[in-house]
N, C-alpha and C positions, 0 to 999 in steps of 0.2 A: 898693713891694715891692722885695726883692732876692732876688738867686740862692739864697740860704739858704734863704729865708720860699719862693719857687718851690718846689725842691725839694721842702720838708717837705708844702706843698699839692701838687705833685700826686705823690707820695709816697701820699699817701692817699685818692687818688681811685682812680673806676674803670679811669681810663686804663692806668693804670701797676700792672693786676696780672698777675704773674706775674714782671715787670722786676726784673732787678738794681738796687743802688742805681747802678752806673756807669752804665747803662741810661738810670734816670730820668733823672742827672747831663746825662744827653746832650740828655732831652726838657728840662729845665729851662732848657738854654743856649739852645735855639729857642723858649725859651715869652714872652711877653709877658701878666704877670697885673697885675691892675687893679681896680680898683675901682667899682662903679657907683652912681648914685644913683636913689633909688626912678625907676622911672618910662622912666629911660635904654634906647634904643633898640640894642639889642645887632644883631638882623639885622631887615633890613625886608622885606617881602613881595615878591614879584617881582623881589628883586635879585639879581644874582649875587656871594656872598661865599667863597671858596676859603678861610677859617677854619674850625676848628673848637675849638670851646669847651667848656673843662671848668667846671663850678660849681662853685668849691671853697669856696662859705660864701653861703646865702642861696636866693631862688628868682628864676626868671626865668616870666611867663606866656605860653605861646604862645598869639596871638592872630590873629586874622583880620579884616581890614576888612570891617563890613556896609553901607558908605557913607555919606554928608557928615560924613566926621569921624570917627564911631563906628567903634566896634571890639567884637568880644567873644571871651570867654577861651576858650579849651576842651582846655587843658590847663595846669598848672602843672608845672615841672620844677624838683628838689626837690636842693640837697647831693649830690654824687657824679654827678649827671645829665652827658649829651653833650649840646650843642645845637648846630647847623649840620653834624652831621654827613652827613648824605646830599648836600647842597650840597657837601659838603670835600671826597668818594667822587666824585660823579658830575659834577662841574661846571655842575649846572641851576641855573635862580632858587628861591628858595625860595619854599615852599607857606603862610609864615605870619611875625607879623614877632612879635619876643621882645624883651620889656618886662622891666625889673627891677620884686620886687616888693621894696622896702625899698632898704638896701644890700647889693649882692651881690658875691662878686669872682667875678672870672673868668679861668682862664689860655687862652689863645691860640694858635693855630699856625697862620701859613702854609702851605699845600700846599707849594710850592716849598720852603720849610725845611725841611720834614717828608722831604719824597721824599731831600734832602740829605743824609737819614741813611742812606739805602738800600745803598750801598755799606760804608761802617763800620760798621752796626748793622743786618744785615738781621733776625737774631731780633726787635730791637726792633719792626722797621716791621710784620713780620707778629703780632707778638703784640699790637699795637697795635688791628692791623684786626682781630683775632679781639675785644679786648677795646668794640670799638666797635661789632662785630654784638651782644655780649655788652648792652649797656646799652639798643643801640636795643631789642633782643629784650624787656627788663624795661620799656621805657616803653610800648612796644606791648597787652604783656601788663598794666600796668596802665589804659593806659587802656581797654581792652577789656570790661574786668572794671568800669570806670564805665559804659560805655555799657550792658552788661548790669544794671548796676543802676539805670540809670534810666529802660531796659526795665521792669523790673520793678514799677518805681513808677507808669509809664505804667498800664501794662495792670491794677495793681490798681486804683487810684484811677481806671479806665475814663479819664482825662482824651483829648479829643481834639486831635493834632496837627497 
């Protein structure tokens, strides 16, 4: 990838709405975007990772270990998605680890990079954080609306859990 191809991705992500283009200019020189192959471990469960990552092409599955080995999905995160952000916010371990599903790319930031802007770009960093309650707020709300529907499959098809 180059500064260019940066820009244009996250240019058109969620991250960067409301941002000037000098703005994003600024997130693009801290980003690190990349490429992954199906399968590739982006964040691992219980670890501590101070990135956070935008999708800008492809999906990544949040998964959870059910032991020896196994794993299962229970969410997918889709084009335009945040992932590592509450790790990036709070500096906990994370609750789940993110699998690419195909080839995905992804752009990057360091905490330390990011806080970097805080002085020269303080609109950015806040409109940043507002744009990252913004996405977490829509994955929450969609997966909400999955658990509710397979509520509703439960309880027609009487199936016992």
């Amino acid at each position: 990838m180059g500064v260019e191809n940066d820009f244009h991705s996250l240019r058109n992500s969620s991250l960067s709405g409301g941002l000037t283009d000098r703005e994003v200019e600024a997130l693009a020189g801290i980003a690190y975007c990349r490429r992954l192959a199906d399968e590739d471990v982006l964040i691992e469960e219980g670890k501590l990772d101070h990135s956070l990552h935008v999708i800008t092409e492809g999906a990544i599955a949040v998964t959870r270990d059910v032991g020896k080995g196994e794993y299962t999905t229970i969410h997918v995160l889709r084009t335009g998605d945040l992932a590592g952000e509450m790790g990036f916010i709070s500096g906990q371990p994370h609750t789940a680890t993110l699998r690419s599903l195909g080839r995905t790319q992804v752009c990057s930031f360091e905490r330390e990079a990011f806080e970097s802007l805080l002085l020269d770009y303080p609109w950015l960093v806040y409109r940043v954080m507002q744009n990252i309650v913004k996405v977490g707020q829509d994955i929450l709300r969609r997966m909400n609306a999955q658990h509710v529907e397979l509520t509703k499959y439960v309880y027609r098809s009487h199936a016992l859990y």
